[in-house]
DOGUFI-899654 format. One record per residue (C-alpha): residue in three letters; x, y, z. Coordinates in pm, whole numbers, plus 32768, in hexadecimal, padded with zeros to 4 digits. Each point is the difference from the previous one (the first is absolute). Layout:
BEGIN
AlaXYZ;...
end
This chain:
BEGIN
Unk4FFCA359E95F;Unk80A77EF17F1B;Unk813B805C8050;Unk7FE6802E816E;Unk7F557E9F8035;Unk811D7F1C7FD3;Unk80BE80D480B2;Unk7EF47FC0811B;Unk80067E837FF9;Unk81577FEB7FF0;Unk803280A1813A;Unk7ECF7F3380A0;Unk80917EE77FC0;Unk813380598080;Unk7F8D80428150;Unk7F5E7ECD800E;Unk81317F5F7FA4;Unk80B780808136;Unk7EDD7FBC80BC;Unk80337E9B7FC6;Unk813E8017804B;Unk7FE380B9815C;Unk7EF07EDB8051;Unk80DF7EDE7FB4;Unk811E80C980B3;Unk7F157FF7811C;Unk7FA47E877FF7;Unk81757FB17FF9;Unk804980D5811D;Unk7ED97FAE80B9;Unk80257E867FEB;Unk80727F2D8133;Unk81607FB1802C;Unk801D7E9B7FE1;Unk80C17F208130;Unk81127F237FD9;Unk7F667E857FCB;Unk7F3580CB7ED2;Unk7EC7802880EE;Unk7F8E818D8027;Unk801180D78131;Unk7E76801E803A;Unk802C8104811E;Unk80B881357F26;Unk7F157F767EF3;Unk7EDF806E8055;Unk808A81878067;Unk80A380057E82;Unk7EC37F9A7F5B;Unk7F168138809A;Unk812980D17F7A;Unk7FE97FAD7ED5;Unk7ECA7FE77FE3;Unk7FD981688068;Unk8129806B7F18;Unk7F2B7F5F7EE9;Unk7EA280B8808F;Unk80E481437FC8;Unk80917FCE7E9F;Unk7EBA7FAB7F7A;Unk7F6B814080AE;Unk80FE80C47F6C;Unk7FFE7F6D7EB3;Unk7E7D804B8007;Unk80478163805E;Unk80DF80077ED1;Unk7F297F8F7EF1;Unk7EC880B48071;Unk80E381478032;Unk80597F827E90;Unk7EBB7FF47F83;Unk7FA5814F8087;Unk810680A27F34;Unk7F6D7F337ED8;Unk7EB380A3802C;Unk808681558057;Unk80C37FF97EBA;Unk7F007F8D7F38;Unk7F068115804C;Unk811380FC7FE5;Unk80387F5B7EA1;Unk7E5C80257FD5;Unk800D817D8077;Unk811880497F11;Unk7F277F8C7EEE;Unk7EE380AE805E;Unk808981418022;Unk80E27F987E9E;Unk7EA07FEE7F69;Unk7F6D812080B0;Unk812A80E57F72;Unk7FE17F637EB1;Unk7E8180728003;Unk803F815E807A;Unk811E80007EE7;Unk7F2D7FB37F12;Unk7ECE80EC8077;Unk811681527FAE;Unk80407F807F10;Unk7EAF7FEF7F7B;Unk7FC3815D80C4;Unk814580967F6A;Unk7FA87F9E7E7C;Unk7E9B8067802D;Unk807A816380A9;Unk80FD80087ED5;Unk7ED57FD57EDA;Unk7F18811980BB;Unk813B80EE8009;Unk805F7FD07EC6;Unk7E7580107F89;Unk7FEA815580B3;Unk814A80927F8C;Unk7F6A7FA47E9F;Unk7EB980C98049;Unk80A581258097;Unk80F280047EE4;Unk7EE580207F03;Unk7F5180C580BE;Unk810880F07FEF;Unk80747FBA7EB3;Unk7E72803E7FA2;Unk803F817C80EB;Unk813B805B7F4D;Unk7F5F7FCB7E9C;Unk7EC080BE8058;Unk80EC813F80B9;Unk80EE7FED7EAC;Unk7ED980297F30;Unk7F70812A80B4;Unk813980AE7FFF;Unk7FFD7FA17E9F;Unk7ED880CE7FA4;Unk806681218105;Unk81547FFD7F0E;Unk7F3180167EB1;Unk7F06810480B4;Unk811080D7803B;Unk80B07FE97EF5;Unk7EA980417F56;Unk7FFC813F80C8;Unk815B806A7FA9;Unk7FB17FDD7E91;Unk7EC180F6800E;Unk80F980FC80D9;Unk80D480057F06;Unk7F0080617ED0;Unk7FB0811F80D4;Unk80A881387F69;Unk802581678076;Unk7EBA805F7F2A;Unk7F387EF380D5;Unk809D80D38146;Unk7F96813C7F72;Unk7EAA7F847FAE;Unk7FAF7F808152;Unk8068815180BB;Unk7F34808F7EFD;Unk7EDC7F52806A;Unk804C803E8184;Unk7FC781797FA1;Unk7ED67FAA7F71;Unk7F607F5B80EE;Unk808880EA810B;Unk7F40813A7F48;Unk7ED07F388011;Unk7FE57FA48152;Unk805881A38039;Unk7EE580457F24;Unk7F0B7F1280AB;Unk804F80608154;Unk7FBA81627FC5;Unk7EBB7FBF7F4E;Unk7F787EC7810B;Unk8096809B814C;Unk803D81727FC9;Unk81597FCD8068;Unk80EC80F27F72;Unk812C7F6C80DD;Unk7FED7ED37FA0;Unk7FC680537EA3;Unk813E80D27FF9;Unk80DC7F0880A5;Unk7FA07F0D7EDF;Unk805F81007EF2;Unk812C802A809E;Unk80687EA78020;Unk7FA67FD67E5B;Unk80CD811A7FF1;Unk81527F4A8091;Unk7FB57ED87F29;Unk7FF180E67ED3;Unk815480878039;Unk80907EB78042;Unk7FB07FAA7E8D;Unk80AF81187FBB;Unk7F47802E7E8B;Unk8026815D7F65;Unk7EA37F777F55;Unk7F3E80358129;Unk8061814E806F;Unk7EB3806D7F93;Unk7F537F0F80F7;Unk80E880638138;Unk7F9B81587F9D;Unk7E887F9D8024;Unk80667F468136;Unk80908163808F;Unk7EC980AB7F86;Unk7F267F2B80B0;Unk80C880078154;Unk800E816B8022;Unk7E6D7FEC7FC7;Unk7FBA7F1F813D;Unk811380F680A0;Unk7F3981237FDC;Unk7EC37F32808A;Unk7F6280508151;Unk802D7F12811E;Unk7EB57FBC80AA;Unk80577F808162;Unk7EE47F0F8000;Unk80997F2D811B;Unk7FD9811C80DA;Unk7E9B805A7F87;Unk7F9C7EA28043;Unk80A07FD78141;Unk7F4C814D8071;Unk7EC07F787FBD;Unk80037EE780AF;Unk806880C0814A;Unk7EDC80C67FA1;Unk7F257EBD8021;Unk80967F85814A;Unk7F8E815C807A;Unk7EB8801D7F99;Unk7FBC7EAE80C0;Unk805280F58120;Unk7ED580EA7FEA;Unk7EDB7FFF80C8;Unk7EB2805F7FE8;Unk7F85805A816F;Unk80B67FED813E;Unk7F698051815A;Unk80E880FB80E0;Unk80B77F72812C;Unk7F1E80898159;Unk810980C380D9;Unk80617F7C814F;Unk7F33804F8116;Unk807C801E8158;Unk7F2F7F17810B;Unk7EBA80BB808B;Unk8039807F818E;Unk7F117F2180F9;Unk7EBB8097802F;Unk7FD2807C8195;Unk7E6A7FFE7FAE;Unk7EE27F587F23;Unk7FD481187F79;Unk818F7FFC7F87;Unk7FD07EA77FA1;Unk7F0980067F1C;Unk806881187F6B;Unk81167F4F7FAF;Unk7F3C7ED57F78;Unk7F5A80D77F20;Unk815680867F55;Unk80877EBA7FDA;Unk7EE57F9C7F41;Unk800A81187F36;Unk81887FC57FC7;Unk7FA07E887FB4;Unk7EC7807A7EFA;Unk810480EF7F66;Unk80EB7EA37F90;Unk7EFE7F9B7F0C;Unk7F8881557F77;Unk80BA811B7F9F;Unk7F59815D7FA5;Unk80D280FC7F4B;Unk7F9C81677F8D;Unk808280887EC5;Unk7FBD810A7F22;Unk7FDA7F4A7ECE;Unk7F5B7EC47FBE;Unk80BC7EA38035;Unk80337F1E7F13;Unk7F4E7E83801E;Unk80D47F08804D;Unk80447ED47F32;Unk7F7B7EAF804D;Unk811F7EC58012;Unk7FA27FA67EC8;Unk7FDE814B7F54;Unk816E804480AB;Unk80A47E907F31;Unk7F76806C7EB0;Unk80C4813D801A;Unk81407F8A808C;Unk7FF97EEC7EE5;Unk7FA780E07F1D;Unk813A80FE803B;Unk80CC7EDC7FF1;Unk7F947F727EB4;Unk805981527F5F;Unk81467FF38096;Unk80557EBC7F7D;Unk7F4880687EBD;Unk8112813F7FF8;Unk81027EFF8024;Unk7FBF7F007ED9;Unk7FBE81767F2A;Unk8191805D806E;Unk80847EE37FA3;Unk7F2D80037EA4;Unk8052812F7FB8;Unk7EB480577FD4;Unk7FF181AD8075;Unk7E6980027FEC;Unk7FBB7EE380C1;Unk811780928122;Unk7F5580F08004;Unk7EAF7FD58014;Unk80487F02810B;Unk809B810580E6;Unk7F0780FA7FB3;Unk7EE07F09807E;Unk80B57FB08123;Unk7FFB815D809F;Unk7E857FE97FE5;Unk7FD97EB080AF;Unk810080B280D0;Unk7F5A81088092;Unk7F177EF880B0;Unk80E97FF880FE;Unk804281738043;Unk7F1E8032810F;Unk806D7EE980E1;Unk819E7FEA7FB2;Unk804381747F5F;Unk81517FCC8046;Unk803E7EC57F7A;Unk7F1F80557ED5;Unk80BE81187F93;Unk81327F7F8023;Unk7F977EF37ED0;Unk7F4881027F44;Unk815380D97FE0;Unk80A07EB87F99;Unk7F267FAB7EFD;Unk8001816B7F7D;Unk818780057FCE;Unk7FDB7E867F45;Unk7EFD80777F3A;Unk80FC812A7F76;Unk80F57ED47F86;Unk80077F797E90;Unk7FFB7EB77FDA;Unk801E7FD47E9C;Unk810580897F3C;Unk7FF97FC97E71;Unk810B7F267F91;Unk80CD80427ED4;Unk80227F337EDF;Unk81967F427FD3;Unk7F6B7F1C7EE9;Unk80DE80B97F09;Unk81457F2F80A9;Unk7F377EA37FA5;Unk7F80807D7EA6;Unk819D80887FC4;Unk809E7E8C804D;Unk7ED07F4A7F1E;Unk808080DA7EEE;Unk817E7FDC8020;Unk7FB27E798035;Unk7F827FF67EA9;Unk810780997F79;Unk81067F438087;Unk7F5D7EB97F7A;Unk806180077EA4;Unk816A802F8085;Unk7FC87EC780E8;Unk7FAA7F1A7ECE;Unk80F6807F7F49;Unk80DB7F7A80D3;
end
């Protein structure tokens, strides 16, 4: 602005400078010519004075037009000059703002790289440590490996064996199974030859002792005595007590021609429809009374309660109970022999064949392996300390 005004006025007042000038011009021009004697014309006078008195109307118009056209440009300029401030100002502001924005981005960055660093700093210590004590832990582990000797190997197949002969000698005793006794001697076996001990040939010799025992042991199927039983039981839910015969077919009476035709074939329907509801047999010997429901229940719970009862006495191993069960069965048994022979019979022959079985079979003693390895043991511990 302070450099522009002078600028300005100079070139104001130079316009009004030639505006002057263009007016006097004018005048001069415009005047009337004067006549010889020195008196003026008066008629061209008058037509040069409205000339220039329009010529002056027109200079001053224009030089109005000029300096208002001027002073527009003045204004114009100046609130161009007050915009450019304003927006100077308004970019200074926003400057500053990112500024402000960019330093306090630049503290919280550097604040959260500093947390995440310790916080991983804090991770990497507490993971070092752990595989720290995993190091010392193992090495703790290769330490005790390495006091271990080839007596500490030989003592812990030793006491494999051992514990293999007892579970042989309670599993014959507890479940009266030879099989699985004898697999379990022959499993301490193998681990007895894998020591390979010329001190313990005298318990592998027990151990063979022992084995050919349970060999020479009857097998008692009781799987299949069991499961024979029980299809015992499903049948003797199948007997019956009393069951009415089936009346045969009878072809459709002719039509009577007569009353006298017709009723006497009244008469044998009723006698056909009286014969649905009573039944009269002749026999030669006397019939036995039939049982009542309830009478009919006991029995057929009964017969199955001795069946089971034969069951738990198989798989007990206990031959008198067996026994007696099955032999009390064929009495409640023959119950049912009037109404279902067949049926009847069929389970009595059953029962008679399971009674012939033996159920129990003494087992023989293979203690003599255990008490064998407790002795060698005891001698080998002296040698053991010795060392």
């Amino acid at each position: 602005m302070s450099t522009q005004d002078p600028q300005q006025n100079e070139q104001h007042g130079e316009a009004s400078n030639s505006v002057a000038t263009a007016v006097e011009q004018s005048l001069a021009q415009g005047g009337a010519p004067m006549a010889p004697g020195g008196k003026p014309d008066t008629a061209p006078r008058k037509v040069s004075s409205a000339v220039g008195w329009l010529s002056l109307l027109l200079v001053v118009a224009l030089a109005g037009a000029v300096v208002w056209e001027m002073r527009q440009g003045q204004a114009r300029e100046a609130a161009l000059t007050r915009r450019l401030a304003q927006l100077e100002t308004f970019s200074q502001q926003k400057q500053n703002t990112l500024e402000t924005l960019g330093d306090r981005w630049q503290q919280e960055l550097r604040s959260g790289l500093g947390a995440v660093r310790t916080t991983m700093d804090d991770e990497t210590s507490r993971v070092s440590g752990r595989l720290d004590s995993v190091e010392a832990q193992l090495l703790q582990q290769k330490k005790e490996l390495a006091r271990f000797s080839a007596s500490d190997r030989d003592s812990w197949l030793l006491a494999e064996a051992g514990h293999l002969l007892r579970l042989a000698n309670q599993r014959l005793v507890m479940a009266g199974d030879p099989v699985a006794a004898q697999a379990l001697l022959n499993s301490a076996d193998g681990v007895l030859r894998e020591l390979d001990d010329a001190s313990l040939h005298t318990v592998r010799a027990a151990v063979a002792l022992d084995i050919a025992s349970l060999r020479a042991t009857p097998r008692v199927d009781m799987e299949g005595i069991y499961l024979r039983l029980a299809a015992l039981l499903e049948q003797a839910d199948g007997l019956v007590i009393f069951q009415l015969p089936e009346p045969a077919a009878q072809p459709p009476p002719e039509v009577a021609s007569d009353w006298q035709a017709r009723l006497q074939q009244g008469y044998a329907a009723a006698l056909s429809r009286l014969s649905d509801y009573l039944i009269i047999r002749r026999r030669d010997v006397p019939m036995q009374a039939l049982m009542d429901p309830q009478w009919e229940g006991l029995v057929r719970q009964n017969l199955r309660m001795l069946l089971e009862q034969a069951q738990t006495a198989a798989l007990s191993a206990n031959q008198i109970l067996y026994t007696a069960s099955l032999d009390r069965a064929q009495q409640w048994l023959a119950q049912f022999r009037e109404s279902d022979e067949v049926t009847a019979r069929a389970i009595a022959v059953e029962i008679s064949r399971l009674s012939e079985l033996t159920v129990f079979v003494p087992q023989p003693d293979i203690s003599r392996s255990l008490q064998a390895l407790d002795e060698a043991s005891q001698l080998r511990v002296p040698a053991g300390g010795g060392q």
